[in-house]
C-alpha positions in Angstrom: -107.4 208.8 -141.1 -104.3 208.7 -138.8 -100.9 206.5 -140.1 -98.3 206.5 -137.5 -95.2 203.8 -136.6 -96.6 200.4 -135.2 -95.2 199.2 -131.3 -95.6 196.3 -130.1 -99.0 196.5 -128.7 -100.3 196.6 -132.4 -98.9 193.5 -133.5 -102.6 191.5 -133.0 -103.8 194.2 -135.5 -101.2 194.2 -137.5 -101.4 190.1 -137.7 -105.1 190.8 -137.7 -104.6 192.8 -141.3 -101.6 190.8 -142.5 -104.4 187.7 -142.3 -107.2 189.5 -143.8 -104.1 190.0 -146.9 -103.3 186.1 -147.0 -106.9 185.8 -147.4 -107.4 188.4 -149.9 -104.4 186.1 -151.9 -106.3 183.2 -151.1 -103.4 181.3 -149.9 -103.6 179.5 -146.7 -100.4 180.1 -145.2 -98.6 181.7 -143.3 -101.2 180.8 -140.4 -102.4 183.6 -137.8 -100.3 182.4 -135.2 -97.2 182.6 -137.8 -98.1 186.2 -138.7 -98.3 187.3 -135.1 -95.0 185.8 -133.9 -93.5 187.0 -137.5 -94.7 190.6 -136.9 -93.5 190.7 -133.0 -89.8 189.6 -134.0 -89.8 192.4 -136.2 -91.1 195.0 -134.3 -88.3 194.4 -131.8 -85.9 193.7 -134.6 -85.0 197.4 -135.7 -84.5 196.9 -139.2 -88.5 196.6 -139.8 -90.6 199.6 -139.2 -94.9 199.1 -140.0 -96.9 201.9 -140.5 -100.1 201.4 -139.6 -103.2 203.7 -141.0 -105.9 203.7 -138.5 -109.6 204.7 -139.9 -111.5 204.5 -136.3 -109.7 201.0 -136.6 -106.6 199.6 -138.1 -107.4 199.5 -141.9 -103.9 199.0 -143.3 -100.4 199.0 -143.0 -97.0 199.4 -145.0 -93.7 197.6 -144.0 -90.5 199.0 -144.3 -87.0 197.1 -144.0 -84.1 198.8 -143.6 -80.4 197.7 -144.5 -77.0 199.3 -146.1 -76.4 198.9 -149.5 -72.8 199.2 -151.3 -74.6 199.7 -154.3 -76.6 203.1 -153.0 -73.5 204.0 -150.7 -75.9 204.0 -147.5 -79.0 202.9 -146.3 -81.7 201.3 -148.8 -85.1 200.9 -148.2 -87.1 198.1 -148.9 -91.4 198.1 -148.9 -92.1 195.0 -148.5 -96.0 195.1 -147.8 -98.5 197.5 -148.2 -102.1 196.4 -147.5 -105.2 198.1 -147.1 -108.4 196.3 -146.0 -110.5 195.5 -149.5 -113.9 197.7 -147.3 -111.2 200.4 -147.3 -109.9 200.6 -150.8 -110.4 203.2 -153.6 -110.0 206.2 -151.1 -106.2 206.7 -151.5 -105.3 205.2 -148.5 -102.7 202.8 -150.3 -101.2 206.6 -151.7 -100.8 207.2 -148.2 -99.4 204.8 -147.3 -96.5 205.0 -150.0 -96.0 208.7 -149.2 -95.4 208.0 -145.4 -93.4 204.7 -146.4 -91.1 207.5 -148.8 -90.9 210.2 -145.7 -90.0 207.3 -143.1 -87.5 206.1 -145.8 -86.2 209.6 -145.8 -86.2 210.1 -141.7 -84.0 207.1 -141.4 -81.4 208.7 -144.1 -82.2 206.1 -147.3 -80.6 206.6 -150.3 -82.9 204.9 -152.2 -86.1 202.7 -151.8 -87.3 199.6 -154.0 -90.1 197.1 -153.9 -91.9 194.3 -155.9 -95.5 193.6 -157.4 -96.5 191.2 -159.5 -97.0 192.2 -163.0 -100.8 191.5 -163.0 -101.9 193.6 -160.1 -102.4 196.8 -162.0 -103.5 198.8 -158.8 -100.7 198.1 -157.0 -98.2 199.2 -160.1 -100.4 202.0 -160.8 -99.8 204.0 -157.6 -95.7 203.3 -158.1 -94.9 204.7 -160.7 -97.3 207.7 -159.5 -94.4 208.0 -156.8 -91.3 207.5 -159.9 -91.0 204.0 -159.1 -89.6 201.9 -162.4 -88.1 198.3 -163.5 -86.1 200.2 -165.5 -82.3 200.6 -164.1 -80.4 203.1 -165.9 -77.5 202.0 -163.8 -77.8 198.5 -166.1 -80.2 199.7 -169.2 -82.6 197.7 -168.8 -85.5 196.3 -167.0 -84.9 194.9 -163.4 -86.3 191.2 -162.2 -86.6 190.0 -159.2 -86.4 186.3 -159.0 -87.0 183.9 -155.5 -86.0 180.1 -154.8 -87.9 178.4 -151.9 -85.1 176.6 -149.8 -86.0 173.2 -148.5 
């Protein structure tokens, strides 16, 4: 098992995994096609770093954003995806993936790193708060929620 930072060349598997996720969510968009073009302009965006965990082939992959918060007086981190093929799961390659997402969060001189799951995917929530992530804000006493709009 080998996670390293994505380049360019790896956007096919990279789109290649992000599909196999729609899938996995059963949702039929964003199409191949989207992924790919979605995943290139990131790559040569700079504020996106994948890390992409190869077992003999790509099996997963984490995505980072990067952007300066007032709030964390410096750089935040956000992980915005972490996948890992459903043949590949239950050998802690998703806990890899977090602990590389942290040190690459760490590298780039983040203050602080934050995410969301949806409250019914126990798995997911499971290996956060193995690595201290919480809702809870102590900065506001209470429980953080994330909220989204779609804009027409």
């Amino acid at each position: 098992m080998n996670i390293r930072p994505a380049t360019p060349a790896d956007a096919p598997a990279l789109a290649a995994l992000a599909s196999a996720f729609r899938d996995h969510l059963q949702r039929p968009v964003p199409t191949d096609a989207q992924f790919l073009a979605s995943i290139e302009g990131l790559l040569a965006g700079g504020d996106a770093e994948f890390l992409l965990l190869e077992e003999g082939a790509p099996a997963g992959y984490v995505l980072l954003r990067f952007r300066h918060s007032m709030w964390a007086s410096g750089m935040e981190a956000t992980l915005e995806d972490l996948f890992v093929h459903p043949e590949r799961r239950g050998r802690g390659f998703g806990r890899d993936l977090v602990a590389a997402a942290l040190e690459r969060a760490r590298e780039r001189g983040c203050a602080t790193i934050c995410l969301d799951t949806n409250e019914h995917n126990a798995p997911s929530q499971a290996i956060y708060r193995s690595f201290g992530f919480s809702a809870f804000s102590r900065r506001w006493n209470g429980n953080q929620v994330f909220h989204r709009r779609a804009l027409p």
